[in-house]
C-alpha positions as a printed Julia matrix, in Angstrom:
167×3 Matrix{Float64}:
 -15.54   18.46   13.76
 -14.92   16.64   10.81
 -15.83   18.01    6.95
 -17.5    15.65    5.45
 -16.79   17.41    2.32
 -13.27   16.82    2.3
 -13.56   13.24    2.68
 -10.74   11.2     1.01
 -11.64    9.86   -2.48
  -8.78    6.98   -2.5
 -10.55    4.71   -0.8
 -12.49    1.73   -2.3
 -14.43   -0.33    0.05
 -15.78   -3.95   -0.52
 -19.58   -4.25   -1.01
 -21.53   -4.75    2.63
 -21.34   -8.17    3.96
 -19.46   -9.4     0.74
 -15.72   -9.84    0.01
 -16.64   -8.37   -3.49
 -15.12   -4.82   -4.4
 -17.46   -2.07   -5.75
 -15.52   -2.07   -8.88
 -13.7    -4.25  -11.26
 -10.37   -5.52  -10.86
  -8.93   -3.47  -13.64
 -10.39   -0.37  -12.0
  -8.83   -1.62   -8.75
  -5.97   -1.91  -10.3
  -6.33    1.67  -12.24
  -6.67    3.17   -8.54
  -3.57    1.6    -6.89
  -1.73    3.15   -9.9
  -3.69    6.54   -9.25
  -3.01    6.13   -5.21
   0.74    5.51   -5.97
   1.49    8.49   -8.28
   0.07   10.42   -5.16
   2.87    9.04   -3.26
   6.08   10.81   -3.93
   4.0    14.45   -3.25
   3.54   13.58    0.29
   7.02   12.33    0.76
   8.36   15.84   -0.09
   5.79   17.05    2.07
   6.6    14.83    5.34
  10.06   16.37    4.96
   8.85   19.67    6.96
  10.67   20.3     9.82
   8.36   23.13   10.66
   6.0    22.87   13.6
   3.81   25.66   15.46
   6.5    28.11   13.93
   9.66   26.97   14.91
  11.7    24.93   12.85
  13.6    21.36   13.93
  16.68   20.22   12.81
  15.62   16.18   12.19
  17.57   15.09    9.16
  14.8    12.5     7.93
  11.99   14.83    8.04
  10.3    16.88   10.8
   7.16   17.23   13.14
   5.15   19.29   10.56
   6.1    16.42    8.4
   3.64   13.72    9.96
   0.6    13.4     8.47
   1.32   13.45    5.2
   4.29   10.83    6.28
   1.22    8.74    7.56
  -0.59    9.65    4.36
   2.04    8.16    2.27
   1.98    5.18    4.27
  -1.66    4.49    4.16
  -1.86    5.04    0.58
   1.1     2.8    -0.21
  -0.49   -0.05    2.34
  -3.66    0.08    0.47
  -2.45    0.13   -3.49
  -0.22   -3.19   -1.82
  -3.14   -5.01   -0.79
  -5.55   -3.81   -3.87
  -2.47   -5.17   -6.46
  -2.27   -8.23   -4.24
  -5.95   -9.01   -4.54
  -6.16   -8.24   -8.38
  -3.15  -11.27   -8.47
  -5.11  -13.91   -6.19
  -8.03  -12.99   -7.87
  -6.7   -13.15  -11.46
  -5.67  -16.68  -10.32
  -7.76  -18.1    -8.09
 -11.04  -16.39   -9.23
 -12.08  -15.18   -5.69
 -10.91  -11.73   -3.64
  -9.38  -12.64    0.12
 -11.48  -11.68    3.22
  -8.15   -9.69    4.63
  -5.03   -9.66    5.54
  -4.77  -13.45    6.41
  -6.33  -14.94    3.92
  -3.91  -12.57    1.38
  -0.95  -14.52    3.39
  -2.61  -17.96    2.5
  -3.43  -16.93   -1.26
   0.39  -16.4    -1.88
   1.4   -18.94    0.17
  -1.01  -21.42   -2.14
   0.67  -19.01   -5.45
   3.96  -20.06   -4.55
   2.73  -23.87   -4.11
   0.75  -24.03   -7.19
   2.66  -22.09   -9.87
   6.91  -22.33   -9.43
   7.34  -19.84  -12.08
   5.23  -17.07  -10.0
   7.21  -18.83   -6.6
  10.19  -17.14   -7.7
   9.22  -13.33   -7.51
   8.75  -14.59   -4.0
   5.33  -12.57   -3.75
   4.73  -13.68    0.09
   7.82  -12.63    1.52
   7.37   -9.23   -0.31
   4.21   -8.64    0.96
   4.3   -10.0     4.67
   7.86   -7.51    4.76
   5.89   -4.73    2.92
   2.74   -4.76    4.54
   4.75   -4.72    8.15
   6.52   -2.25    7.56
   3.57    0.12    5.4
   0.94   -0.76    7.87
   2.98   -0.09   11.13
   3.47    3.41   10.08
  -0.36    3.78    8.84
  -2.0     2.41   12.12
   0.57    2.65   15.15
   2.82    4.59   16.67
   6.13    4.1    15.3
  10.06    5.52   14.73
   9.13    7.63   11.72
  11.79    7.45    9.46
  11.54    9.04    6.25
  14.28    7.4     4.53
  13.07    3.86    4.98
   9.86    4.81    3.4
  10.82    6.2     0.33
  13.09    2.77    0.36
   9.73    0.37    1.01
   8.01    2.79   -1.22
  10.56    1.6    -3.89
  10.55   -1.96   -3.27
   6.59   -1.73   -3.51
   6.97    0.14   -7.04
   9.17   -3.04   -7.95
   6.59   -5.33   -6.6
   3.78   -3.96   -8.35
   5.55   -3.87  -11.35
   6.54   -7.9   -11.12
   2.31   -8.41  -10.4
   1.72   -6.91  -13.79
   4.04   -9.12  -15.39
   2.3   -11.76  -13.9
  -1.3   -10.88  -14.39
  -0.35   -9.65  -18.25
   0.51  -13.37  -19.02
């Protein structure tokens, strides 16, 4: 049975039957910073190699490890696509209805503005979100290493958003 008193507090949901957040963009972006600083914690913790009192010998983390390797992940995927949707919004004026329509926004970015085309903000998210969401939703090799790189490379990512959306 579930506590519903424990529910997570990270997640921000778009208003029913709209494509409208609940909250302002700089709030949205306020809690992709919050969900990222949460990030590094559960990396340390995925590297248990504890499980049902015995202890495993994998050298990128361990079965204990899994859920807050999953954790990580899901946080990570959503401060990407929050960040992503405060830079089509800050430049197109509307949010995008998912995934897809994220793809297209950059894809139009890249046509429309040549200075934002080089950070190259599509083929950072479509490898990103791949790899992030993969490890969120399905079953996958679970290897801690290459998170803690595509958490990097996500750090770097939001960091070249702000530049943009600062301007």
């Amino acid at each position: 049975m579930i506590n519903a008193g424990n529910a997570p507090r990270f997640l921000l949901s778009k208003k029913l039957n709209t494509q409208t957040y609940a909250v302002s963009m700089p709030d949205l972006w306020k809690n992709s910073e919050m969900l990222m600083s949460e990030v590094p914690a559960l990396l340390k913790a995925a590297e248990n190699t504890s499980y049902e009192g015995r202890t495993f010998t994998y050298a990128r983390g361990g079965p204990g490890g899994v859920l807050p390797f999953r954790e990580a992940s899901e946080k990570s995927w959503i401060a990407l696509t929050q960040v992503t949707d405060v830079l089509v919004e800050h430049l197109f004026h509307k949010v995008p209805k998912g995934n897809f329509e994220r793809r297209l926004a950059l894809r139009d970015i890249e046509a429309k503005w040549p200075e934002v085309a080089s950070k190259r903000f599509y083929d950072r998210y479509a490898a990103l979100a791949s790899y992030l969401r993969n490890n969120q939703v399905y079953l996958s090799a679970l290897d801690l290493e290459m998170l803690r790189y595509e958490v990097s490379r996500l750090n770097v990512y939001i960091t070249d958003v702000k530049g943009v959306i600062s301007k």
